[in-house]
Backbone bond lengths (Angstrom), bond angles and torsions (degrees), N, CA, C in turn:
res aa  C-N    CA-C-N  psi(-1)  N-CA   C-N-CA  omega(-1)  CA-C   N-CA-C  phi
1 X - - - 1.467 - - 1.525 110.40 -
2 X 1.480 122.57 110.68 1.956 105.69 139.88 0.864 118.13 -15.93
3 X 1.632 91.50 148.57 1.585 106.11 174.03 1.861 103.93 -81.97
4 X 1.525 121.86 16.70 2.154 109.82 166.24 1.638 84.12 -96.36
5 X 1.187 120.29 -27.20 1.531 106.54 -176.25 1.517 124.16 -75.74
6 X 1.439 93.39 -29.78 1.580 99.49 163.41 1.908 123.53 -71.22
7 X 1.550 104.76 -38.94 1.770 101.20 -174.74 1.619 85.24 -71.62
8 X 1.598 142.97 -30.52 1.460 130.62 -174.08 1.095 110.16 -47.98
9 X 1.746 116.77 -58.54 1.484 116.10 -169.57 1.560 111.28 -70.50
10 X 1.703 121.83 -23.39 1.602 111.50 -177.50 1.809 96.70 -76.61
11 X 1.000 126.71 -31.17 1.184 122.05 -178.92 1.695 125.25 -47.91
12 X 1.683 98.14 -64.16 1.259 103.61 160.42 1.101 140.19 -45.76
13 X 1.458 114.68 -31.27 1.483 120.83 -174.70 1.633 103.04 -97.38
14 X 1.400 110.04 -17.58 1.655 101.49 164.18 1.572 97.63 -79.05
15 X 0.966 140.02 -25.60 1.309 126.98 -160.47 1.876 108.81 -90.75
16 X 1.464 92.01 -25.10 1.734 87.39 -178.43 1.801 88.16 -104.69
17 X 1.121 128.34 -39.12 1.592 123.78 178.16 1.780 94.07 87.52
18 X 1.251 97.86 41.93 1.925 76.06 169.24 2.060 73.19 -174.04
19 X 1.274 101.67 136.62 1.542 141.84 172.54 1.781 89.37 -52.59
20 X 0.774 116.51 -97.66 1.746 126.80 176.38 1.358 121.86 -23.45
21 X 1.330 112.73 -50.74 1.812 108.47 171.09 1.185 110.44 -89.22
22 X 1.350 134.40 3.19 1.379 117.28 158.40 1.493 105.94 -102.61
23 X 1.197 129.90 5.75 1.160 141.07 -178.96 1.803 106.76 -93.79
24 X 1.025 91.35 -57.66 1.734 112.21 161.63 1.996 99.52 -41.24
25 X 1.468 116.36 -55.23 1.574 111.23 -156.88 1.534 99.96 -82.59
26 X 1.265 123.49 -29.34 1.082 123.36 -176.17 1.505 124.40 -80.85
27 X 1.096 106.85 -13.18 2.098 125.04 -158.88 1.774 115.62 39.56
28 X 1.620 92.56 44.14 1.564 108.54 -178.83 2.014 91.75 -97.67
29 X 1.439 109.71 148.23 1.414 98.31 163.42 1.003 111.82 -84.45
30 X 1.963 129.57 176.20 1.377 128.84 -148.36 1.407 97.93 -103.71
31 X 1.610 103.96 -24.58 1.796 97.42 176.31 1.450 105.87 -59.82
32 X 1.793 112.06 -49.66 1.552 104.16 -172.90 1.225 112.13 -55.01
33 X 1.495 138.77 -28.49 1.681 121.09 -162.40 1.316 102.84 -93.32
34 X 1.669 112.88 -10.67 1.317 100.86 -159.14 2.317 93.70 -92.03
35 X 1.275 93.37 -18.77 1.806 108.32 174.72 1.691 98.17 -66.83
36 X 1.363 107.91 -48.81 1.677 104.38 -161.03 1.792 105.06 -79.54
37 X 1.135 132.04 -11.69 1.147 145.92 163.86 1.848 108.44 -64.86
38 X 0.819 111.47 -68.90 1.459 133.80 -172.40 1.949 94.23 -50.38
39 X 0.962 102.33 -51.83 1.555 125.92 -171.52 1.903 94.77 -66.22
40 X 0.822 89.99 -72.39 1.718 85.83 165.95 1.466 136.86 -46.33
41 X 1.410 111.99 -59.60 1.396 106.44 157.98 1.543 122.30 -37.43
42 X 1.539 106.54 -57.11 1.247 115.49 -171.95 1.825 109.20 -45.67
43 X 1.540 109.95 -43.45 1.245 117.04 -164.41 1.697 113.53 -82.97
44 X 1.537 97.05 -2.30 1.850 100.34 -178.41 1.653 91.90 -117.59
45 X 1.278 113.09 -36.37 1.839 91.87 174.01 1.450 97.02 118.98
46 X 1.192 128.84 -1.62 1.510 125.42 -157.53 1.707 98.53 -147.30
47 X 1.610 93.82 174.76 2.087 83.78 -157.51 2.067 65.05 -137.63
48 X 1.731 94.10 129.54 1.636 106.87 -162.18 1.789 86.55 -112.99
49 X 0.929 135.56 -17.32 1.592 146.56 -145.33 1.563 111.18 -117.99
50 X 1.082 138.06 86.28 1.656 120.45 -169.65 1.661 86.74 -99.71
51 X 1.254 118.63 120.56 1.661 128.61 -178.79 1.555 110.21 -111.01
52 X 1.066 100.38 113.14 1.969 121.50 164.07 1.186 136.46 -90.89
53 X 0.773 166.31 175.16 1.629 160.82 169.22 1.445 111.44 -77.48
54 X 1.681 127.90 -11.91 1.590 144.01 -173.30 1.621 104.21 -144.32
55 X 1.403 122.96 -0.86 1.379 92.77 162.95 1.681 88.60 -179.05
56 X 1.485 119.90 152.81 0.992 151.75 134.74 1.514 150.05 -87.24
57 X 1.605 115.17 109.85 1.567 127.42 -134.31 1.571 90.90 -131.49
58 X 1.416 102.37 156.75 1.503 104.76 164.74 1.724 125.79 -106.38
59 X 0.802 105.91 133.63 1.431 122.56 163.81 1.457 129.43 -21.27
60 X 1.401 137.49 119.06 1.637 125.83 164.78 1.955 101.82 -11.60
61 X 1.298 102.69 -76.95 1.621 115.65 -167.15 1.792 100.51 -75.21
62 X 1.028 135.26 7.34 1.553 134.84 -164.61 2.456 75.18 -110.06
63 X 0.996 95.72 -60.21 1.622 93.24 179.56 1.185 133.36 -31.78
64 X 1.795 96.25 -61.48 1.601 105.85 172.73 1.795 89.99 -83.67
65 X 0.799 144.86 -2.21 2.118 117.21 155.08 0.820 99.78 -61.04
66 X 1.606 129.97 -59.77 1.496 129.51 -140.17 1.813 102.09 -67.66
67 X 1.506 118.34 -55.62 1.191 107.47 163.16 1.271 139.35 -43.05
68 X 1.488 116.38 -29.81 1.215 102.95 167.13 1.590 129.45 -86.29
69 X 1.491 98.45 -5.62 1.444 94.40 -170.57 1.649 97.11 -86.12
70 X 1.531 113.39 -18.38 1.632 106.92 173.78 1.313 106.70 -69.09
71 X 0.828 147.56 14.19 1.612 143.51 -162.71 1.044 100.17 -130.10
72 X 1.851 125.73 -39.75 1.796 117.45 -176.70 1.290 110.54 -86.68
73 X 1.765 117.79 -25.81 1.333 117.78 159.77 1.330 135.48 -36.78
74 X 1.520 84.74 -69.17 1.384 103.40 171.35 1.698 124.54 -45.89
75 X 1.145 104.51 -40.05 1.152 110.26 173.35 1.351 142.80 -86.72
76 X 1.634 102.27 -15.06 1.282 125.38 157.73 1.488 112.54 -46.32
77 X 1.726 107.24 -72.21 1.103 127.06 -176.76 1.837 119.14 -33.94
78 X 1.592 101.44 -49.45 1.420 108.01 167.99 1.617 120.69 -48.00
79 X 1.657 93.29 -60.13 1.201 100.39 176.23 1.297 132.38 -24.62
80 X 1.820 96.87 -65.71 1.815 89.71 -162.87 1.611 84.37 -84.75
81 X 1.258 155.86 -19.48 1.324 144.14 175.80 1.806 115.22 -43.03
82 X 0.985 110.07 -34.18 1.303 130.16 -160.93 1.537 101.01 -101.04
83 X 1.287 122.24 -61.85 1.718 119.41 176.84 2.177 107.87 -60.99
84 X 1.245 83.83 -58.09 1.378 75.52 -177.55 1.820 123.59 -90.36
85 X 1.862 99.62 27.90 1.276 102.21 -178.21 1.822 140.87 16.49
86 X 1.667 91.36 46.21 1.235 132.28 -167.23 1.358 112.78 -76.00
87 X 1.629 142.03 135.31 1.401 104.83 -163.28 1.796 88.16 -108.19
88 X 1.728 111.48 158.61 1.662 117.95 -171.80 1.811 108.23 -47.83
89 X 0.953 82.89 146.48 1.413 107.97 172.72 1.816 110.08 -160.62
90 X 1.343 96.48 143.13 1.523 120.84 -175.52 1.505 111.66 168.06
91 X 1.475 97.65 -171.63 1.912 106.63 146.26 1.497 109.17 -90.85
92 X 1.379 77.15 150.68 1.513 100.13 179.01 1.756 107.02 -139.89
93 X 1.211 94.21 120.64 1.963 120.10 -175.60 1.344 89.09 -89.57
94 X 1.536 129.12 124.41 1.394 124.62 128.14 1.292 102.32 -144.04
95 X 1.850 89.45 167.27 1.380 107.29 -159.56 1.587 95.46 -123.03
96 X 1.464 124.01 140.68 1.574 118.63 -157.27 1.940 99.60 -139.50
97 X 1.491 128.94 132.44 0.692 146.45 164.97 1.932 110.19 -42.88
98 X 0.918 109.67 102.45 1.511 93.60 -171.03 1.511 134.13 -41.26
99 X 1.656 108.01 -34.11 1.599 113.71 -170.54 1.702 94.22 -72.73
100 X 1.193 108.87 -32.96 1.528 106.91 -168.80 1.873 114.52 -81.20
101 X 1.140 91.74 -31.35 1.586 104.39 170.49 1.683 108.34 -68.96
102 X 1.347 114.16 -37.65 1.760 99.84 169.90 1.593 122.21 -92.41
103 X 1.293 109.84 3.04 1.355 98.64 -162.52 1.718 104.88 -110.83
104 X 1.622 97.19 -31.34 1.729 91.92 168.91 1.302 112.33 -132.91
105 X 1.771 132.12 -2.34 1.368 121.88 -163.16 1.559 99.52 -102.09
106 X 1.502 119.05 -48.91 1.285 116.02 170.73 1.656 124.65 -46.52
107 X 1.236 116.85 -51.00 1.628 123.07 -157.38 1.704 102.02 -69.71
108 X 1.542 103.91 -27.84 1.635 113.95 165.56 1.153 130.41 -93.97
109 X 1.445 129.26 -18.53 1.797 135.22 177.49 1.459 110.82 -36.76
110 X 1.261 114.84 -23.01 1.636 93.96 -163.53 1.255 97.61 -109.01
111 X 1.372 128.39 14.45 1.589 129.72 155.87 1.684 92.09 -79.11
112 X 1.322 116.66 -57.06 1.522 106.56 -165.69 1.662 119.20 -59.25
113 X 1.001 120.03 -28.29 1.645 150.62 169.89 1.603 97.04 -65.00
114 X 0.866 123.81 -28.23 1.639 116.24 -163.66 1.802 103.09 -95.81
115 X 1.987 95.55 -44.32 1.687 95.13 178.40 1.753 106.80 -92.49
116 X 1.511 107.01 20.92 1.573 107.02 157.61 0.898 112.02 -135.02
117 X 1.274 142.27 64.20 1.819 131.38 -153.84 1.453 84.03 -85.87
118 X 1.449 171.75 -4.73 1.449 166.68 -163.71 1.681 94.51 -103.26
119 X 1.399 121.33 -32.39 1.953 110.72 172.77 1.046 86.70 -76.77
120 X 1.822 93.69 156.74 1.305 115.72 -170.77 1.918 91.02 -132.68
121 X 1.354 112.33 106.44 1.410 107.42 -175.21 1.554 136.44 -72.69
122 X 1.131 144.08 129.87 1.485 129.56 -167.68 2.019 92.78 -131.74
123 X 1.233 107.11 98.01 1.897 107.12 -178.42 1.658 103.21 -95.98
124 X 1.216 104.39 134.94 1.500 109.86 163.79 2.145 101.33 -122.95
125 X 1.411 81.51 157.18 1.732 81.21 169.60 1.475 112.37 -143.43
126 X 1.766 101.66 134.50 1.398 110.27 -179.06 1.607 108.86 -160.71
127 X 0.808 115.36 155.40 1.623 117.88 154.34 1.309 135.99 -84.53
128 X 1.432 92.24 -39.36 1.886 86.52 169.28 1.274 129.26 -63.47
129 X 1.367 106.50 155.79 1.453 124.10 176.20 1.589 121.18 -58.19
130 X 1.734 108.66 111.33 1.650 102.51 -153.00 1.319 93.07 -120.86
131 X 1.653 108.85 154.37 1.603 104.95 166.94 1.157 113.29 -67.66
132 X 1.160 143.36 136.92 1.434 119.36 152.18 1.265 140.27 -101.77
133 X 1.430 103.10 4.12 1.571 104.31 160.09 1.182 108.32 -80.18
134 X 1.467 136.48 -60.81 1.458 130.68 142.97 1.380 118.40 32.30
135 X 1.417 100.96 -119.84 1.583 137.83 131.94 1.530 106.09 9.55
136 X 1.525 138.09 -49.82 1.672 139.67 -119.72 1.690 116.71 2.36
137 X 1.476 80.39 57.04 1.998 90.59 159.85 1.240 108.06 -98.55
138 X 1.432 120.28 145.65 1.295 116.43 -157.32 1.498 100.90 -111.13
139 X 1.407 122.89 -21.74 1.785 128.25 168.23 1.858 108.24 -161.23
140 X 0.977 80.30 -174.79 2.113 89.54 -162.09 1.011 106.25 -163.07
141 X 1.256 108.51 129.57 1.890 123.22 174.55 1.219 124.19 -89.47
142 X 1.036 121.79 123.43 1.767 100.96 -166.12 1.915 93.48 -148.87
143 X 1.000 88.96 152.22 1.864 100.68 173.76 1.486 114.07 -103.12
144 X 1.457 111.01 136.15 1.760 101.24 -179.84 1.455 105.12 124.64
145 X 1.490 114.56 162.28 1.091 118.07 -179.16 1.246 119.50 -81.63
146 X 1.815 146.19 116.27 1.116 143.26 -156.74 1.622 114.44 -100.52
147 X 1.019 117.46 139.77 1.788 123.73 178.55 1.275 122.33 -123.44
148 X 1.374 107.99 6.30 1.473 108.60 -176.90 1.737 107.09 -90.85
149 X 1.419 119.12 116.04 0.902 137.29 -148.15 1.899 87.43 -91.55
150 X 1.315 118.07 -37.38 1.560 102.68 176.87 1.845 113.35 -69.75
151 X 0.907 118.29 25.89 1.189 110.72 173.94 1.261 105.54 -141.56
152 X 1.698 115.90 -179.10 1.350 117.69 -167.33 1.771 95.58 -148.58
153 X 1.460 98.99 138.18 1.454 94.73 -142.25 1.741 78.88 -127.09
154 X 1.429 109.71 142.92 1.556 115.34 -166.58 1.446 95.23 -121.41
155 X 1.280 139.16 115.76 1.551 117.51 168.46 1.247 118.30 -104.77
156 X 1.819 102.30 135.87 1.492 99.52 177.88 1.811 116.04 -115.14
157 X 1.426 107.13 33.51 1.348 112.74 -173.39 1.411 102.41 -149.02
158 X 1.224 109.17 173.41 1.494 126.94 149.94 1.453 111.52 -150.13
159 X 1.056 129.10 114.09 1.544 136.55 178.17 1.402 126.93 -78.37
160 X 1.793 133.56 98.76 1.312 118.22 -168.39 1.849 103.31 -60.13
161 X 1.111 104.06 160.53 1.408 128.84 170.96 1.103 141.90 -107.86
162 X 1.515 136.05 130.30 1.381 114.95 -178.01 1.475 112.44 -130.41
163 X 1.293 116.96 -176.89 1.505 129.87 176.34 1.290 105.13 -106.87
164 X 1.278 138.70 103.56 1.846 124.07 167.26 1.182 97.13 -117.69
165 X 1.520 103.89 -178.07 1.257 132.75 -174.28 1.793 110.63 -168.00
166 X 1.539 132.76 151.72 1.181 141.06 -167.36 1.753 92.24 -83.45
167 X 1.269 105.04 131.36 1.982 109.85 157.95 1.099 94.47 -43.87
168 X 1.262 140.84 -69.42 1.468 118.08 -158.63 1.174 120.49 -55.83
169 X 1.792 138.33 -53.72 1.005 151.12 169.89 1.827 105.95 -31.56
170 X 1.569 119.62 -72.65 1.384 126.56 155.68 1.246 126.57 -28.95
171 X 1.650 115.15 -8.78 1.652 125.00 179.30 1.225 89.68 -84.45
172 X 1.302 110.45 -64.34 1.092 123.19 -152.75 1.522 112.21 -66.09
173 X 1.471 119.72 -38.40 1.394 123.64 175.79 1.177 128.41 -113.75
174 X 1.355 130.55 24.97 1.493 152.51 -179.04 1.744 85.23 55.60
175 X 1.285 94.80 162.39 1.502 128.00 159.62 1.425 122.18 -48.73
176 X 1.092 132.21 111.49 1.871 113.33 -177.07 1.730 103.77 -77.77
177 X 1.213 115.32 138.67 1.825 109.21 -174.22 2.182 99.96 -109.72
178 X 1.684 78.21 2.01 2.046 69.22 171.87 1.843 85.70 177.60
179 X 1.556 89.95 -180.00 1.892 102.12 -160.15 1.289 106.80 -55.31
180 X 1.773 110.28 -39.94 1.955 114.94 -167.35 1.294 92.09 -50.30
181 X 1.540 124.89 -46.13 1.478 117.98 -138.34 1.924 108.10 -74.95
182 X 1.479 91.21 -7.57 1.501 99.49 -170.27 1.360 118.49 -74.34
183 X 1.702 108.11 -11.17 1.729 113.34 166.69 1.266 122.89 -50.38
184 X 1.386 109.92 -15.10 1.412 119.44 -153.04 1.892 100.23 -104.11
185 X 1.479 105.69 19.70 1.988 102.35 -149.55 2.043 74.91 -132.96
186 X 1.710 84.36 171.30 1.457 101.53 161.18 1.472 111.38 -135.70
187 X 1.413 117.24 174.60 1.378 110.11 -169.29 1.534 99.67 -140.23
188 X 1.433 113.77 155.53 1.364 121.99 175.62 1.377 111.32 -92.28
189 X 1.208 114.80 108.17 1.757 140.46 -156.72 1.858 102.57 -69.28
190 X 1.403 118.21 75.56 1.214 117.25 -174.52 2.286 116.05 -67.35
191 X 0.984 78.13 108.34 1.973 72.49 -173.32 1.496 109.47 -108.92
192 X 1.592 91.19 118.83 1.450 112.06 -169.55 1.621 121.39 -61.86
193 X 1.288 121.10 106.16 1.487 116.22 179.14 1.203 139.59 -42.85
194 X 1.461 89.52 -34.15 1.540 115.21 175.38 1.471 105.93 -58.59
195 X 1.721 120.58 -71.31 1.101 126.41 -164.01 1.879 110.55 -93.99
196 X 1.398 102.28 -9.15 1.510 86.00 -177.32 2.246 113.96 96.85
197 X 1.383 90.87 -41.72 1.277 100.52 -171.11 1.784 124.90 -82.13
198 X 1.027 132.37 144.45 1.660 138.40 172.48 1.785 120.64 -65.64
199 X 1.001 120.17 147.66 0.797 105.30 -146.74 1.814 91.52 -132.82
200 X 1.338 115.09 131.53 1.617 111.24 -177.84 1.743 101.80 -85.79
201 X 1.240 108.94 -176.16 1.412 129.33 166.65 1.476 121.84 -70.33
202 X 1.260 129.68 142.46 1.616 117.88 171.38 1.398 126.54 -123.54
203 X 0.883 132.76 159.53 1.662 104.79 -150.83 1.834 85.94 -156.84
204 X 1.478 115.93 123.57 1.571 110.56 175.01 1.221 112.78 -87.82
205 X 1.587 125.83 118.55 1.913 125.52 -171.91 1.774 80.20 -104.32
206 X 0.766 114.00 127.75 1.797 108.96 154.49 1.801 100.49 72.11
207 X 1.477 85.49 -138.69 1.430 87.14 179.84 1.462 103.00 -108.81
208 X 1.436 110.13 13.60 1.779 116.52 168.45 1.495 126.24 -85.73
209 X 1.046 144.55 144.53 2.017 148.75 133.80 1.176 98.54 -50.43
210 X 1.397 95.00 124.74 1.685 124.61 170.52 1.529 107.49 -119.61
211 X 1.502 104.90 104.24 1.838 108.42 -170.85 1.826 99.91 -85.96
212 X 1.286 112.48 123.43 1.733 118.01 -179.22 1.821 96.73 -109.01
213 X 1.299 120.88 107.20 1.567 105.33 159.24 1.835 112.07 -74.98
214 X 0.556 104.12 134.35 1.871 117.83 166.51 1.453 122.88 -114.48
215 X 1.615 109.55 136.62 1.362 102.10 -172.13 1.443 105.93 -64.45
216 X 1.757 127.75 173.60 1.074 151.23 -133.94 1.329 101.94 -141.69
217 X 1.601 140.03 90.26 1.506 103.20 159.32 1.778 121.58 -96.08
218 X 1.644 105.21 17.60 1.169 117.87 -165.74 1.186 126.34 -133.85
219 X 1.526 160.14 110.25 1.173 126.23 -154.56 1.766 97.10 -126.31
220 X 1.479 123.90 157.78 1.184 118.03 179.82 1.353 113.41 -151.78
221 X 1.800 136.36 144.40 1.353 124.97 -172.99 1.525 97.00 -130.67
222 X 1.538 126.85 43.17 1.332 135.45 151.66 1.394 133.64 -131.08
223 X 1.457 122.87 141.44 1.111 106.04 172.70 1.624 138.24 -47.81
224 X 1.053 88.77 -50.56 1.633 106.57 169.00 1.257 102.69 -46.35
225 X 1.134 132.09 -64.29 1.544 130.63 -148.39 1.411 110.76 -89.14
226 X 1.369 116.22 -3.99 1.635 117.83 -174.80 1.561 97.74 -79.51
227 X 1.784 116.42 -54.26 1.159 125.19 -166.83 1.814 91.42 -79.00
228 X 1.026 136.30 -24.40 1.996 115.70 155.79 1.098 112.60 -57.85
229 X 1.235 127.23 -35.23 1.499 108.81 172.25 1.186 121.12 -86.50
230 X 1.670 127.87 -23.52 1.618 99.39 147.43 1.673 136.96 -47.27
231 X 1.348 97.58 -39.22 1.583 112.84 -174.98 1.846 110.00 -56.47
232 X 1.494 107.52 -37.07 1.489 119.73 -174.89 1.853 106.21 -101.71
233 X 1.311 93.43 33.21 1.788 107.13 159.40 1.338 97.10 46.24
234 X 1.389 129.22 65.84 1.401 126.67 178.91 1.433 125.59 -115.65
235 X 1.774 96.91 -29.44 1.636 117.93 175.70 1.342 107.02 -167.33
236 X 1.399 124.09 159.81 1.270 124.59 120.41 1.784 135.10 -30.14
237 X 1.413 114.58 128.39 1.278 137.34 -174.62 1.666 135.66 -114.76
238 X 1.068 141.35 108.92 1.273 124.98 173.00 1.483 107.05 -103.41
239 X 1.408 106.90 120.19 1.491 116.23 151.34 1.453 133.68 -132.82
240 X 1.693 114.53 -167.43 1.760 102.30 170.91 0.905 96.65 -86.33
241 X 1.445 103.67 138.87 1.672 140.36 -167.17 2.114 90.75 -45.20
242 X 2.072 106.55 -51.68 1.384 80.95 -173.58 1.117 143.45 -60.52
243 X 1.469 124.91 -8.65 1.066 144.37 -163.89 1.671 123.08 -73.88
244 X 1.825 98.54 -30.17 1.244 114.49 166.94 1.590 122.16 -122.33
245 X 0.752 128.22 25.14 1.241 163.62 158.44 1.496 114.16 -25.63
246 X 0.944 102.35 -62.64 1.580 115.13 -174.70 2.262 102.53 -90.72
247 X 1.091 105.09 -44.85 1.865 102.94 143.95 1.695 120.86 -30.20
248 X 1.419 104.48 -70.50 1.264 113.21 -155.22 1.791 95.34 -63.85
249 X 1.422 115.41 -45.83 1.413 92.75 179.21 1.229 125.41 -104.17
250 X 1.375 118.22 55.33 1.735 135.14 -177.30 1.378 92.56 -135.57
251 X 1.302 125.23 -21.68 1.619 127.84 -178.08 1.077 112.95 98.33
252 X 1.429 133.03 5.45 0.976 117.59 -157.43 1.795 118.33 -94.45
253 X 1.280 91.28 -3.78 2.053 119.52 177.20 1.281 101.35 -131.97
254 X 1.459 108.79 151.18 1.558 104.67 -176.29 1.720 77.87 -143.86
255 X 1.795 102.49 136.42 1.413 120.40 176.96 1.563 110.00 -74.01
256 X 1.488 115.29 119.42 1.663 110.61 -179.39 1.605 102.28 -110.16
257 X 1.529 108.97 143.00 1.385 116.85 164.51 1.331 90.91 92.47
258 X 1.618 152.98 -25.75 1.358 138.08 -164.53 1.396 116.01 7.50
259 X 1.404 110.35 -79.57 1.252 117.31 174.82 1.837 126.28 -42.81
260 X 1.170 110.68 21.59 1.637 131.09 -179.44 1.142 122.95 -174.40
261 X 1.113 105.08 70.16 1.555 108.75 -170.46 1.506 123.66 -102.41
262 X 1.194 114.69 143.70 1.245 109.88 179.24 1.386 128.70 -13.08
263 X 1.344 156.97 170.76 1.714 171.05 125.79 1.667 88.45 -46.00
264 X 1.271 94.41 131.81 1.817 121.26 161.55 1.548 102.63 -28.49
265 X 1.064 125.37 152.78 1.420 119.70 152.95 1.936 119.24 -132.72
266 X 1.671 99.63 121.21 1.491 107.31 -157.28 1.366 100.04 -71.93
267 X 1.419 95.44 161.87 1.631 96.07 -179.43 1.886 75.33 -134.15
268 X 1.512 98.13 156.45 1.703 96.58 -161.33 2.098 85.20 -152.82
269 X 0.994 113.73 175.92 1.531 132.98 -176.89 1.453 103.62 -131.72
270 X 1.182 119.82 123.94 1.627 113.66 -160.84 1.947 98.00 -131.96
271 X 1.163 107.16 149.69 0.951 117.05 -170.03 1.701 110.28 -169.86
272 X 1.948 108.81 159.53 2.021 106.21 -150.85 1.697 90.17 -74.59
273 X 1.160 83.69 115.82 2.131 82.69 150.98 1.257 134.21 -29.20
274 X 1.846 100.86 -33.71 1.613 94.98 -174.46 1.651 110.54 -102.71
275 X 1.274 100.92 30.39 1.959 110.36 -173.95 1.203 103.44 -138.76
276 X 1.670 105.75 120.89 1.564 137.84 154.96 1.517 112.05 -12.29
277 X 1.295 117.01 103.49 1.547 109.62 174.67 1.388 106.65 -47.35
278 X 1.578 132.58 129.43 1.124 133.69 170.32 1.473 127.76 -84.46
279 X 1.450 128.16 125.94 1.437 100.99 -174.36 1.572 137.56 -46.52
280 X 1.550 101.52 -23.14 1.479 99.07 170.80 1.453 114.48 -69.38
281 X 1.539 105.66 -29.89 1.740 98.01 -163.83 1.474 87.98 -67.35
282 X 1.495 141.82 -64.53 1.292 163.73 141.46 1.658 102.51 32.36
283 X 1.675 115.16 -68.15 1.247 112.01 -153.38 1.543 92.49 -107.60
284 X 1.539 141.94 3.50 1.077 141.57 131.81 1.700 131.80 -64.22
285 X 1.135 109.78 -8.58 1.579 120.26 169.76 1.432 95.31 -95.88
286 X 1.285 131.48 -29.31 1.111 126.03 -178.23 1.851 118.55 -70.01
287 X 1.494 93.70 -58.40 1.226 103.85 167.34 1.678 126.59 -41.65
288 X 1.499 115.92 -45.65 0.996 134.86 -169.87 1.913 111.75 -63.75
289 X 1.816 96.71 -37.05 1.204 110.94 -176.29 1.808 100.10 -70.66
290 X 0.941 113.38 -63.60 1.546 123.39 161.90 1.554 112.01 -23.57
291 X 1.020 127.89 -59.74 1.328 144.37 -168.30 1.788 98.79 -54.07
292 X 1.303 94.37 -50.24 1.950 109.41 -148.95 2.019 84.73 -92.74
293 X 0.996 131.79 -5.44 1.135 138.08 -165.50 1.874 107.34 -60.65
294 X 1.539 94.29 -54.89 1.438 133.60 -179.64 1.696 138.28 -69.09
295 X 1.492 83.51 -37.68 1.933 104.22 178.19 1.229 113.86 -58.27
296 X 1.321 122.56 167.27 1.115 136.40 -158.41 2.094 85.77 -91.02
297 X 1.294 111.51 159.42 1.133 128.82 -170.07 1.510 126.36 15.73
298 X 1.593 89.94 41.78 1.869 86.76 155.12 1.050 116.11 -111.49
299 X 1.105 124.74 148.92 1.566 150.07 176.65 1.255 121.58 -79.76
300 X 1.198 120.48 131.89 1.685 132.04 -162.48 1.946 90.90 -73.59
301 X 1.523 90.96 118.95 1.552 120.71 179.61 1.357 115.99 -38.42
């Protein structure tokens, strides 16, 4: 092996911290990385790897390598991309919000796969908040407003929003015709996986957010199951409009408040602050933006 093939494999295994899952990402065996490691130290003078029986960590001097080898990588990669106007190829880790992963990334992937046949794709799906160096996911799609300050979050959407509720539920609790009237309602208590926390109603007055808490007789931490409990007349709901879509005109949701509707909700491509945009991550944020350009109820970015 080179020495870019060698900082690749210390990278990975700083990045997953275990011999085996970067052994696993690479389809290198574990004796070889764990020989070509050893071989390396030996050849820089310094021990970058502190190895345990439960985890693998880097070193004072294993730290400053690892940074630099993200920087010659990274730059490698440009390099010959750019001289030999070569288009990306590698693996590519992402991690995809599920509603968004079935509703526009799946039904199109194999257009994106076709004008990259050289990526090699690896999809996981979740909502929670994941490491991704950790992890070695290399970006993540996620919907919602983001706060994690170690990452850098690209958005290629905006999702309209709505307020529904089941006819039956509205039988049962009249129609609200403005915010006061909403004291009189309950809501299906959506609790964010990511953060753990509940989440009130939002309501646009002007050009302001108007936060309404509503009592709860229900609580739920899935997509799926938030919009079942609208369907089973349980509460009031806000989601992206696409999501219920095919509800709203079967009858089976009826839009409340129109005239105040929820704030957009971004859908963004997130990826670590302290890592080299990669061309794959690069022309898959791109794609993605492309993708969401077109769909039914997104909103010009």
């Amino acid at each position: 092996m080179d020495r870019f093939q060698e900082m690749q494999v210390f990278v990975r295994i700083a990045d997953r911290s275990s011999f085996t899952l970067a052994s696993e990402d690479l389809n290198i065996p574990r004796a070889t990385m764990t020989n070509l490691i050893k071989r390396l130290e030996k050849r820089l003078g310094v021990i970058l790897l502190e190895r345990t029986t439960r985890q693998v960590r880097m070193t004072y001097e294993g730290e400053a390598y690892y940074q630099r080898c993200q920087r010659l990588l990274a730059d490698l990669e440009e390099a010959e991309s750019a001289f030999r106007d070569a288009p990306p190829k590698g693996s590519l880790r992402v991690n995809l919000q599920g509603t968004l992963a079935r509703y526009f990334v799946m039904p199109a992937l194999g257009e994106f796969i076709s004008r990259y046949p050289g990526i090699t794709m690896h999809l996981g799906e979740d909502d929670r908040l994941i490491d991704l160096t950790r992890e070695g996911v290399d970006c993540v799609l996620r919907a919602g407003s983001l706060k994690d300050s170690s990452m850098i979050a690209r958005q290629v959407a905006l999702m309209e929003q709505v307020t529904v509720a089941s006819p039956a539920y509205l039988q049962r609790h009249g129609e609200p015709d403005s915010l006061e009237a909403l004291g009189d309602h309950v809501a299906v208590d959506y609790v964010s996986s990511a953060t753990g926390h509940s989440s009130a109603l939002d309501f646009c007055v002007g050009g302001d957010v108007t936060e309404i808490p509503l009592r709860a007789v229900v609580s739920v931490t899935g997509a799926d199951l938030y919009t079942g409990a609208a369907l089973s007349g349980l509460g009031l709901i806000q989601v992206p409009r696409y999501r219920v879509a095919d509800d709203l005109e079967a009858g089976r949701l009826k839009i409340v408040l129109p005239d105040l509707a929820p704030p957009p909700m971004p859908v963004s491509v997130l990826y670590p602050y302290n890592r080299r945009l990669s061309a794959r991550v690069r022309v898959f944020a791109q794609w993605l933006g492309q993708r969401f350009e077109n769909v039914p109820y997104s909103l010009h970015r």
